[in-house]
Each structure stands twice: as structure tokens, then as C-alpha cells.
C-alpha positions as CSV (number, residue, x, y, z in Angstrom):
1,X,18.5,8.6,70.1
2,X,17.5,12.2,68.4
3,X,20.2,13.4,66.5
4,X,21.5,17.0,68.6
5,X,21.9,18.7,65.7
6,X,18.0,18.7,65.0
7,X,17.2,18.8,68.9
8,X,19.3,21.0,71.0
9,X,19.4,24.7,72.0
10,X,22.6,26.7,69.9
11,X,22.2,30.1,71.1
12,X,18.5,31.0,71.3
13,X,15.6,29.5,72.8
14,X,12.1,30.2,70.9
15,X,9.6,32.7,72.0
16,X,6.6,30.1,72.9
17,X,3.0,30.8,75.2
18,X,1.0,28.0,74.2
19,X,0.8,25.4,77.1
20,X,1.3,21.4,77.2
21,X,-2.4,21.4,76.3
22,X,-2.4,23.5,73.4
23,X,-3.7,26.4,75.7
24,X,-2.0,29.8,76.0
25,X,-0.3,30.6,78.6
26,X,-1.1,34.1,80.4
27,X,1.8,36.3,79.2
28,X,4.3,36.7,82.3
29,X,6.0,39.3,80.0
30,X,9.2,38.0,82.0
31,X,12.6,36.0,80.9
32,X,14.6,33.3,82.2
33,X,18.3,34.3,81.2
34,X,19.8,30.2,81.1
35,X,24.2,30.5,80.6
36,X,25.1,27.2,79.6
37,X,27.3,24.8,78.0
38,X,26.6,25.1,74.1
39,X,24.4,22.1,72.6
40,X,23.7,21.2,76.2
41,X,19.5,21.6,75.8
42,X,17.3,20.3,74.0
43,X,15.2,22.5,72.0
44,X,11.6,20.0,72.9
45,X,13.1,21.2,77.1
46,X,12.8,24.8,75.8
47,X,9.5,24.9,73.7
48,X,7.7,22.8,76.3
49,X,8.7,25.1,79.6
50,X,7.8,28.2,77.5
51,X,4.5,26.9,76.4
52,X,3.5,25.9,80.4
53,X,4.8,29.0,82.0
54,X,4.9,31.7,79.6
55,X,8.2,32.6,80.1
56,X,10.6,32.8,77.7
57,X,14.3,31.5,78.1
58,X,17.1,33.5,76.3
59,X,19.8,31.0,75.9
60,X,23.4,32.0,75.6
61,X,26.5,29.9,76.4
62,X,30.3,29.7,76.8
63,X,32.4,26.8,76.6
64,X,34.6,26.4,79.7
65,X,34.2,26.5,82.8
66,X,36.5,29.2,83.1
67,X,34.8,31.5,80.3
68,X,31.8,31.2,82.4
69,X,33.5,31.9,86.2
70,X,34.8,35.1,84.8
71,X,31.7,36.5,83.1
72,X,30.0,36.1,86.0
73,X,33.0,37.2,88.7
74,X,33.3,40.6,86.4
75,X,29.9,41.3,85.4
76,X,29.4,45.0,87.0
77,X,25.7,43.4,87.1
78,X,25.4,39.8,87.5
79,X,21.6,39.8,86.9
80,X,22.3,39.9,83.6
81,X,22.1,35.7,84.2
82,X,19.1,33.9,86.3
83,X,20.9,29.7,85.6
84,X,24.4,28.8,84.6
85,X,25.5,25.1,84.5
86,X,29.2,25.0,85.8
87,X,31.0,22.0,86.6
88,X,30.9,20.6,90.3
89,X,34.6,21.9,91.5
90,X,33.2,25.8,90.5
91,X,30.5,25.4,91.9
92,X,32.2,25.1,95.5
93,X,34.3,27.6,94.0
94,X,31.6,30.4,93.2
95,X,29.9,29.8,96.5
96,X,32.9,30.4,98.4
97,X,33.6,34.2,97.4
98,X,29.7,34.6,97.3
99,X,28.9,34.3,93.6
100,X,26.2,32.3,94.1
101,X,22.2,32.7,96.0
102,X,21.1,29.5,98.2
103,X,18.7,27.5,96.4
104,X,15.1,27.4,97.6
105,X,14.4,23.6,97.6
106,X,10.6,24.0,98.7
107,X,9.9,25.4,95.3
108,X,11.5,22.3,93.8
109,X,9.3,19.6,93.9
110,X,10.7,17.1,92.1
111,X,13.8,17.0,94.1
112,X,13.3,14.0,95.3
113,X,13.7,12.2,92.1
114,X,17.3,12.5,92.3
115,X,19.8,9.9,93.1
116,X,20.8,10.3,96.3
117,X,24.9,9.3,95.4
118,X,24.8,12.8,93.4
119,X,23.4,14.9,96.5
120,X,24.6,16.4,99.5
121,X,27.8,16.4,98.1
122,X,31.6,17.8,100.1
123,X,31.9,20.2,97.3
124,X,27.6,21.2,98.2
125,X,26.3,19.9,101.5
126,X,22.7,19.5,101.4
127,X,22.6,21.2,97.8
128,X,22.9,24.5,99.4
129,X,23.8,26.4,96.3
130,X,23.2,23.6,93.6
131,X,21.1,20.9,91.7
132,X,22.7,17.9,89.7
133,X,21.8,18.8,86.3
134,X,23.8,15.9,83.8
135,X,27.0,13.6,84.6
136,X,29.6,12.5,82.3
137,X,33.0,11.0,81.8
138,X,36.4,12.4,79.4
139,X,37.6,9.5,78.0
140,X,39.5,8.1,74.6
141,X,38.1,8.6,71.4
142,X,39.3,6.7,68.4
143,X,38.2,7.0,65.3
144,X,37.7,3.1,63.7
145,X,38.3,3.9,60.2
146,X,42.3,5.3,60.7
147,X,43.1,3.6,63.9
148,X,43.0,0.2,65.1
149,X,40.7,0.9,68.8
150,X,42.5,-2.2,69.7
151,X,45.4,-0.7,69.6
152,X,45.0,2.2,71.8
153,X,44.0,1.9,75.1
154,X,45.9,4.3,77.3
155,X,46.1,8.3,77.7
156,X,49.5,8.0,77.2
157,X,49.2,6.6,73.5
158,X,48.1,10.2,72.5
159,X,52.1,10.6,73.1
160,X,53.1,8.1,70.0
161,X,55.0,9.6,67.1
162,X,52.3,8.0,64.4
163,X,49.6,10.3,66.0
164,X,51.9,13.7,65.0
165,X,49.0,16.4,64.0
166,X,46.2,14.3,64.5
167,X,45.2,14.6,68.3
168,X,42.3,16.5,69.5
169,X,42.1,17.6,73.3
170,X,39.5,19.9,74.8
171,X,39.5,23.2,75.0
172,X,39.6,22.2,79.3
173,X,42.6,23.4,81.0
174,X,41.5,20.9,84.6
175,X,40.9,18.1,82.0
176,X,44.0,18.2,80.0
177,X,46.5,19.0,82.7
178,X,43.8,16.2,84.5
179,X,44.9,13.8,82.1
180,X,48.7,14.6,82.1
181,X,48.6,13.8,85.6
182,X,47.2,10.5,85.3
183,X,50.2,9.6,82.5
184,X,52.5,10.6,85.0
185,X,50.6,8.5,88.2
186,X,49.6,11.6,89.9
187,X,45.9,12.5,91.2
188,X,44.0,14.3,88.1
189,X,43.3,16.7,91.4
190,X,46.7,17.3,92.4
191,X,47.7,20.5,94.2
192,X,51.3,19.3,94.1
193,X,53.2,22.7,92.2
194,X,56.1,19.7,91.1
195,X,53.8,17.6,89.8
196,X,51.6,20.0,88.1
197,X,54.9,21.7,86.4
198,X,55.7,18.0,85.9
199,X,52.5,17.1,84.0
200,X,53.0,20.9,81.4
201,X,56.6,19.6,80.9
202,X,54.7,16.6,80.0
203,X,52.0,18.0,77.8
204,X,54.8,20.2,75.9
205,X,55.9,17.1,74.2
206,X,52.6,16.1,73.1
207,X,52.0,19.4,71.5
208,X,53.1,18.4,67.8
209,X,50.9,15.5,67.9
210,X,47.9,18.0,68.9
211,X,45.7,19.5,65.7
212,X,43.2,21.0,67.6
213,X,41.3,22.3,71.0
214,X,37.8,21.9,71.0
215,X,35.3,22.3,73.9
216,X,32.1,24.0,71.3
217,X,31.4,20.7,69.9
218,X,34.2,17.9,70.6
219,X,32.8,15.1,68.2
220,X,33.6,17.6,65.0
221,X,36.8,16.9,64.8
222,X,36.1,13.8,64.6
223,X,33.2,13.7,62.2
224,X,35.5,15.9,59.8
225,X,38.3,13.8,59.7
226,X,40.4,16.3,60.8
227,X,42.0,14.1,63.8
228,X,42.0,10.7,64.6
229,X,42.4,10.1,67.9
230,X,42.4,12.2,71.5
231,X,39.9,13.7,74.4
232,X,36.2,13.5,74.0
233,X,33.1,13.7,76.6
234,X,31.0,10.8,76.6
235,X,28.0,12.0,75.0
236,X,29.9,13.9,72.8
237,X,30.7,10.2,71.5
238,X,27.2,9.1,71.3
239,X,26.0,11.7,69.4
240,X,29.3,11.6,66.8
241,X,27.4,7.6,66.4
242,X,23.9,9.3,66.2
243,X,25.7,11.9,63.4
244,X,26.5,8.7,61.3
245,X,30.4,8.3,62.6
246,X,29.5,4.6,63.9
247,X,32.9,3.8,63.9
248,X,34.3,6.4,66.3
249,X,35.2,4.3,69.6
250,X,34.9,5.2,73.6
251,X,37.4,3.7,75.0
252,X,38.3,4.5,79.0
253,X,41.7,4.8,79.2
254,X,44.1,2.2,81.7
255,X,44.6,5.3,83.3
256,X,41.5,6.4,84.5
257,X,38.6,8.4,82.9
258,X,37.8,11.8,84.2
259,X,34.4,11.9,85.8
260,X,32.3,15.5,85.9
261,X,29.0,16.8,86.7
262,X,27.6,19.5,85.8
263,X,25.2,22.0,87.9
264,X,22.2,24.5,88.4
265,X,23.2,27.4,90.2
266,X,21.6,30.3,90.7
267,X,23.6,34.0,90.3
268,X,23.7,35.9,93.4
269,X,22.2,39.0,91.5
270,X,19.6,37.4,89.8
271,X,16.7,39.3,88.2
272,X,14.3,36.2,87.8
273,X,15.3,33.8,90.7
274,X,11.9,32.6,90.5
275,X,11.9,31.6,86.8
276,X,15.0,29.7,87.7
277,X,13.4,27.4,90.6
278,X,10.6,27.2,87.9
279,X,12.7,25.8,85.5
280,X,15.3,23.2,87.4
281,X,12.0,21.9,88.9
282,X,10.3,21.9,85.1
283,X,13.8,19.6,84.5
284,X,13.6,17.1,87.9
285,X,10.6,15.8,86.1
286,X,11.6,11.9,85.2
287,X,9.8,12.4,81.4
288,X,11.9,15.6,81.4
289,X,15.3,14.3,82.7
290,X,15.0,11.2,80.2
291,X,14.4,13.1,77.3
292,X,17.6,14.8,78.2
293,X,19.6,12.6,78.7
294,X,18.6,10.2,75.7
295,X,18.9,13.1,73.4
296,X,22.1,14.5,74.5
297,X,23.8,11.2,75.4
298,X,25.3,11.9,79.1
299,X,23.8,10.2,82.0
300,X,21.0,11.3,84.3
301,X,21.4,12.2,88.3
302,X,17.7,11.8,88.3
303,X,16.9,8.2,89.3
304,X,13.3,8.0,88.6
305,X,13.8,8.8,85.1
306,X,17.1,6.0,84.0
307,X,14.0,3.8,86.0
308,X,12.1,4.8,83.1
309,X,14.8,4.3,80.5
310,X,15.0,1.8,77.2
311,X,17.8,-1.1,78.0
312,X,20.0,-0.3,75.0
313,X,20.7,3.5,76.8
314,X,20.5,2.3,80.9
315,X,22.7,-0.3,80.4
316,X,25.0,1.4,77.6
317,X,28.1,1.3,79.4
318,X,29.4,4.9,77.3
319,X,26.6,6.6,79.4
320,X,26.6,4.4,82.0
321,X,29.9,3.2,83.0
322,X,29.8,-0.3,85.2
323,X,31.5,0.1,88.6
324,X,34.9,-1.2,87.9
325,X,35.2,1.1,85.4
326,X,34.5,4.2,88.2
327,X,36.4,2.7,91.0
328,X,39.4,3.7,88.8
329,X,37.6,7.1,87.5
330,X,38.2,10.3,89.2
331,X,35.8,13.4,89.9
332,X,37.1,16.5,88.9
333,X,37.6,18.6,92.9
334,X,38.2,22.5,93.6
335,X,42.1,22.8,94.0
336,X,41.9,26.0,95.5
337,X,42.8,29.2,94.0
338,X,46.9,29.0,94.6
339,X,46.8,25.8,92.5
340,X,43.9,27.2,89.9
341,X,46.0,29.9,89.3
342,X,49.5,27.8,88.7
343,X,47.3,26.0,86.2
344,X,46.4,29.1,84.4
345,X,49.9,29.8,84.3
346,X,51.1,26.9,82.6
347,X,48.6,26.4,80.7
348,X,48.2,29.8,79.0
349,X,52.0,29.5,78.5
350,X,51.3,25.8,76.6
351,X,48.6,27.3,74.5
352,X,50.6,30.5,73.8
353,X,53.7,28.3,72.9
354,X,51.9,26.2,70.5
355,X,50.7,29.3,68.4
């Protein structure tokens, strides 16, 4: 796989107009304003969409799902974004209290390349407001060189004394409190106000053993030898091995992994809807979707294009997890907004605490 450092989108794209051929494009003079996840494009997606189309894609990004909901909730004018990515359970969320304009699936004619277990979803019937852009897991990460992987195999090991200042989480309040839950046998999901006071009470204990919160670029940590073990997304494991740190470990935890997926949507007050459809169809290409995915290490919706996948990364079970492994997994749901808020609560009062 191509190392993301080299490959992926940080905070700009670049201004291209040549085509795929080596043509230039006619100059649209227009922008596609793309608010995602940061090193969650590749920079060959960029350059190759601006050199068919013309347009050029200004690239900025926030790193939570949260940072992202409020932008866009408090923006005096949302068309100051035409894509974000959120995660599914926001994406009900945002469609709800009208965040959010329907997708136009005739201009999108790749759709069908999708795998038909990540559309039509309870949280986006018929893809109303959404396409599947990448799915993951937040699992264990252990770092080979400190820590026997063999002897760590649970969420709950992130708890043991020997681990004091040397646990990373991320910077996710749904996946932290998520994982609490799990240690504690509740539903990553719950509603519950006991059990999610239950599962801060909980995390308050495991707050000496934490040396950091990172959601910007979770392998880091890692790869700096700053911590040991803790939280890490999936890809954000491969690409810590691609980065030279072959002995950092993915390990899903007795527990349960957290399972995600991550979204298109379209801003209600878009200025270049268009552009948008333009470029999650530019995306549902199987070449496109694969060099995605193989670059940035999380797995594909798109079925047509793991078809089209080496072995080694279709059958890696970090990207790929086999089906026992997901039978215990859980996808991250809305909770509603009476227990969203209780878990801003608590967990603005753990991170305040800590400091």
C-alpha cells in the first residue's frame, strides 16, 4: 500500500485542469468545497477529478464528528460546504432537523457498484440523504516492541496499573464512552442515563493511565513512542505498518470492536450541489474506490472494486474483518439528542477533569 503521508489530502487540494488524457479541461471557474476527516483523501482522487472536470476542490477538515455537526448547525451560511463525510449515526441526525439536501441518485451512475449490505440503511432508507463513502472498525492497538500483544486482548486491559501514562484513546466522545460500555456489558449504543453515568465513573479511573486523545492522526502516538497501547481505527493501523511500525498489533477486543461508516452528504445550503453529485459519482468508480481504500487502509462499500482487489488487502482480516469477528461488533446508532447531550455532559466534565 502507498504510504498516506505521500498520498493523502492534509488541508488543500491542488488547482489542476488538465484531463485524464492530458487534455485541458474547459475552465468551470467553479469549486467543490469537500469538509472531511483529515488524511481521509488521497491526493491521486483530487488531482485526477480536477484534471476531468475542471473544478477545483478546496479541502478543509475537522476531526470529530461533533466539530463537524456544529460548524455546519451554526454556520449563518451553510454554503460555505458542498460534501462533508460524517459518520452514519449524524447523518440520521443532520437529516432529521433539516441539515441536509436529498441526494439526486440519477446523477450518480455508479451507484450501483455498491454493496447492497451498506445501502438503504434504518439510519438512510433508500440513501435519501447519503452515499457510503469508507467503513471501518476501533479496535486495540498494541505496540509489539513494549507490550507482549499476547497479553492484551480485551478493552478492559487498558484499565491495568502497568499501562499508567501510556494509553491513547481518540479524541471520539460515542467511541470512548462506546467502549466503556462494552467493559461494563452494556450496548456501545446505550440510551440507559445509569449506564452511561456508569460507564464516565468507569472511564474516570482509567484517566491516569491515558497520555493522550488523538482523532488528527491516531497511529502518531504510536509511531512516536509516546504510548503503548489503547484505541486506534483500523486503517489507522495499516498505515502506522506502511510508516515502518510493523510491529504495532490490531487486535479486536473480547469485547467487541466498534464498527463505523462514514458518509457523503450534501449541505442543505449548498453553493455547488452539482460539483458534489460530480464528485461522489467520480468516487463510485471501482478503479477509484480501490485506490482508496488500498491507500488509506479502511474497507470499501463499493463491491465492484474489493472484486478488483489484490488477495493480501481483500482478505486482510484488519480491513476486512471475517464474520465471527462482526457478529460480536457493534455499529455506532443515533441515540437521540437527550442521550447525545448527557454524553456531552460527562464527557466534557472527564476531559475538563483530566486537565
Amino acid at each position: 500500500m502507498a504510504t498516506l503521508a505521500l498520498g493523502a489530502v492534509g488541508l488543500s487540494g491542488c488547482n489542476k485542469t488538465e484531463t485524464a488524457d492530458g487534455e485541458t479541461a474547459a475552465a468551470t471557474g467553479e469549486t467543490l468545497n469537500l469538509y472531511n476527516w483529515s488524511e481521509y483523501m488521497p491526493q491521486e482522487i483530487i488531482d485526477g477529478f480536477e484534471k476531468e472536470t475542471g473544478i477545483d476542490v478546496n479541502y478543509t477538515t475537522f476531526d470529530s464528528n461533533e466539530a463537524m455537526y456544529a460548524k455546519l448547525k451554526l454556520l449563518d451560511d451553510s454554503s460555505q460546504y458542498d460534501l462533508a463525510v460524517p459518520s452514519t449515526y449524524y447523518v440520521e441526525k443532520m437529516a432529521k432537523e433539516g441539515l441536509l439536501q436529498e441526494i439526486d441518485k440519477s446523477k450518480l451512475t455508479n451507484f450501483n457498484n455498491l454493496d447492497t449490505s451498506f445501502i438503504n440503511t434504518k439510519v438512510d432508507p433508500e440513501n435519501k440523504y447519503s452515499i457510503p463513502y469508507l467503513w471501518g472498525s476501533t479496535g486495540m492497538a498494541i505496540n509489539g516492541d513494549t507490550v507482549d500483544p499476547a497479553t492484551v486482548s480485551s478493552w478492559g486491559d487498558l484499565w491495568r496499573p502497568e499501562f499508567a501514562g501510556k494509553v491513547m484513546l481518540t479524541n471520539d466522545m460515542r467511541e470512548v464512552f462506546g467502549m466503556a460500555l462494552l467493559t461494563l456489558g452494556y450496548s456501545g449504543n446505550s440510551t440507559n442515563p445509569d449506564e452511561i453515568k456508569a460507564a464516565y465513573e468507569h472511564l474516570t479511573t482509567l484517566m491516569p493511565n491515558v497520555k493522550t486523545f488523538n482523532s488528527d492522526a491516531a497511529r502518531m502516538p504510536y509511531i512516536e513512542g509516546e504510548t503503548e497501547v489503547g484505541m486506534i481505527w483500523n486503517g489507522e493501523a495499516v498505515m502506522a505498518n506502511d510508516d515502518g511500525l510493523t510491529s504495532l498489533v490490531y487486535k479486536y477486543p473480547t469485547e467487541g470492536a466498534i464498527l463505523w461508516m462514514d458518509n457523503f452528504v450534501i449541505p442543505k445550503n449548498a453553493a455547488h450541489a452539482d460539483a458534489a453529485h460530480k464528485f461522489i459519482d467520480y468516487l463510485l468508480r471501482p478503479e477509484n474506490a480501490q485506490i482508496i481504500s488500498n491507500e488509506i487502509g479502511y474497507a470499501s462499500p463499493n463491491k465492484a472494486a474489493r472484486e478488483q482487489m489484490p488477495d493480501d488487502i481483500k482478505n486482510n482480516p484488519t480491513i476486512y474483518p471475517d464474520a465471527a469477528t462482526l457478529a460480536k461488533a457493534e455499529f455506532q446508532e443515533d441515540v437521540g439528542d437527550d442521550a447525545l447531550r448527557l454524553y456531552q455532559q460527562y464527557w466534557d466534565k472527564l476531559k475538563a477533569n483530566r486537565s
